[in-house]
C-alpha positions in Angstrom: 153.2 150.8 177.5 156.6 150.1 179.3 156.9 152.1 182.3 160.4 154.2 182.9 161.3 151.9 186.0 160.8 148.1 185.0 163.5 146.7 182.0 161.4 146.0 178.8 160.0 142.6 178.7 161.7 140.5 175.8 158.8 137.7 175.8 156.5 140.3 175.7 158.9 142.1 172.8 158.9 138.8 171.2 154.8 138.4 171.0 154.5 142.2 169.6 156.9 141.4 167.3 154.7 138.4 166.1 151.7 139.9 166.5 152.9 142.5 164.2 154.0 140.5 162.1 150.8 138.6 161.4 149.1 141.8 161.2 151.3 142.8 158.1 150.8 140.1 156.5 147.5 139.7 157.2 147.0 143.2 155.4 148.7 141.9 152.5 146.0 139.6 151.6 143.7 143.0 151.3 144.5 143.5 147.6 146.1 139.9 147.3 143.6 139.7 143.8 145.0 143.2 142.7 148.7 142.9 141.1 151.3 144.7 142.5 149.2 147.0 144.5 149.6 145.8 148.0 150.0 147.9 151.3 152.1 145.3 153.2 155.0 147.5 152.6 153.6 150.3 154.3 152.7 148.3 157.4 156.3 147.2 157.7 157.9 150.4 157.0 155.6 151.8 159.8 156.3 149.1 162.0 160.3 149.6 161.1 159.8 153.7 161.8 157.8 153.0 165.3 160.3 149.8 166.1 163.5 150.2 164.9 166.1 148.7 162.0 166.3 145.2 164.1 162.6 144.7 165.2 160.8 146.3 161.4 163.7 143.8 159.6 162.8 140.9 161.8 158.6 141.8 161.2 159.6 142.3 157.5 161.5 139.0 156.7 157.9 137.2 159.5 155.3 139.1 157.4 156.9 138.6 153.7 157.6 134.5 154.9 154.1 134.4 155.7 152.1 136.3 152.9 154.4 134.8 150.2 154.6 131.3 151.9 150.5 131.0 152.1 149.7 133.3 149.1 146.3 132.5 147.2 148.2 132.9 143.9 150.8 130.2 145.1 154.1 130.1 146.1 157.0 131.5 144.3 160.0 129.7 143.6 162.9 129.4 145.9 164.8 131.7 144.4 161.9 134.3 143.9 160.6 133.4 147.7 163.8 134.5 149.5 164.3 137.5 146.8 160.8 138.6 148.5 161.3 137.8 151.8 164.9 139.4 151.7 163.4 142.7 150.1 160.6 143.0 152.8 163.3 142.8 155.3 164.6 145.7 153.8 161.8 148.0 153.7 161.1 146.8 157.6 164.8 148.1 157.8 164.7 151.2 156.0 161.7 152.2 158.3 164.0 151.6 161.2 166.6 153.9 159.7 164.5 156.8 159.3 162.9 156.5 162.7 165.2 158.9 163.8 164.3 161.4 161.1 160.7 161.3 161.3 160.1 161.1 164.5 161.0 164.9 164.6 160.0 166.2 161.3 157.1 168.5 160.5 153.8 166.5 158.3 154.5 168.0 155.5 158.0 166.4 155.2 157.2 163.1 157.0 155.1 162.7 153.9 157.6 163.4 151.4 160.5 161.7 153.3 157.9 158.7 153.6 156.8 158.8 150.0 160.8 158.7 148.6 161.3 156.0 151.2 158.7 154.3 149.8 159.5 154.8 146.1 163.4 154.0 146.5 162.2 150.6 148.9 160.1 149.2 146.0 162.6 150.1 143.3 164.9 147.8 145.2 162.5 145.0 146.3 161.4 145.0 142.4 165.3 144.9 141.5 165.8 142.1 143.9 162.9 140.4 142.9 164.1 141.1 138.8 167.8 139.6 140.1 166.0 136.4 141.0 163.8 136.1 138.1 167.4 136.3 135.8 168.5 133.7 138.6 165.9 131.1 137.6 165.5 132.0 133.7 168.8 132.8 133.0 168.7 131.3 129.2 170.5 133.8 127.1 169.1 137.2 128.6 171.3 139.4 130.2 170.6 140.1 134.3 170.5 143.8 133.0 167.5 143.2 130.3 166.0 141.0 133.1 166.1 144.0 135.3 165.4 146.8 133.5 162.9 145.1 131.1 160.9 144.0 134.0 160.9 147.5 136.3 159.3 148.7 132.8 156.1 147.0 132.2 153.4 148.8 133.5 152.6 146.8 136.8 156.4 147.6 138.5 155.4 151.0 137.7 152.3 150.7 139.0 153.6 149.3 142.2 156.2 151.9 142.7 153.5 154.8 142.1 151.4 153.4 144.4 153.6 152.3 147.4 154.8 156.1 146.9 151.2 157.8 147.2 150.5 155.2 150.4 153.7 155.8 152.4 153.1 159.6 151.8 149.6 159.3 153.1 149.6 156.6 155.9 153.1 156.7 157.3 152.6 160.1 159.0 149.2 159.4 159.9 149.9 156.1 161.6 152.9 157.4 163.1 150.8 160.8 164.9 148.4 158.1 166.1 151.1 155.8 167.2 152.6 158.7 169.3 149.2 160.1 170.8 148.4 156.9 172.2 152.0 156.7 173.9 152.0 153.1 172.3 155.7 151.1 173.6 
């Protein structure tokens, strides 16, 4: 914890920042096997909410880079690669923006503030992800039928509906423990 009379340290900002993000994309290799059930979007939308918009972006874009970049399915194409990394800066992001908000709101709206965060965040990573997808296939389908058509097959669906139910759950759960252990 950073005491009130010393300036933060930026090397040791730096190292948590690293550390955190390894640890988020460490978790996404929990349900690697499972697809598009992961809970790396929760751990950077916490680490956004505890952090702020700069520090959750930067562990998004680390985390995403990583878990994408060394994924035991393989690497995605360029296009698809920064599509990922560029929507998990987001939802690091988006946790940063609503730090403000739930940091003072009862549980019971933490969790549905944290479950339409998480809901809305996915829609958009799977748009991005959908945009790039169009990028690379782009042979006489539209970039709307691209979209839409993917966001309704059952495992974008899936994906939403479940980042929903886990930022509802852990999001204020992580962020009580966070605070009762006066973490920096």
């Amino acid at each position: 914890m950073i005491s009130a009379d010393r300036a933060p340290d930026p090397t040791l900002d730096r190292v948590r920042t690293a550390l955190l993000a390894a640890l988020c994309a460490s978790i996404g290799y929990a349900l690697a096997t499972v697809p598009n059930i992961e809970l790396i979007s929760t751990a950077v939308f916490v680490c956004g909410a505890h952090l702020g918009v700069r520090r959750g972006a930067v562990i998004g874009l680390l985390a995403e880079g990583i878990y994408a970049g060394v994924n035991p399915n393989g690497i995605s194409p360029p296009p698809l690669y920064a599509a990922q990394v560029l929507g998990f800066g987001l939802v690091g992001a988006g946790g940063g923006v609503m730090r403000p908000v739930l940091g003072r709101a009862p549980i019971g709206l933490q969790a549905a503030l944290a479950a339409g965060c998480g809901f809305a965040l996915t829609l958009a990573y799977d748009v991005l992800t959908g945009v790039a997808v169009w990028f690379m296939a782009r042979e006489g389908a539209s970039l709307a039928a691209i979209v839409l058509g993917g966001l309704s097959f059952p495992f974008p669906l899936a994906h939403a509906g479940f980042n929903t139910l886990a930022f509802a759950v852990a999001v204020p759960a992580v962020l009580r423990a966070i605070r009762r252990r006066g973490a920096a």
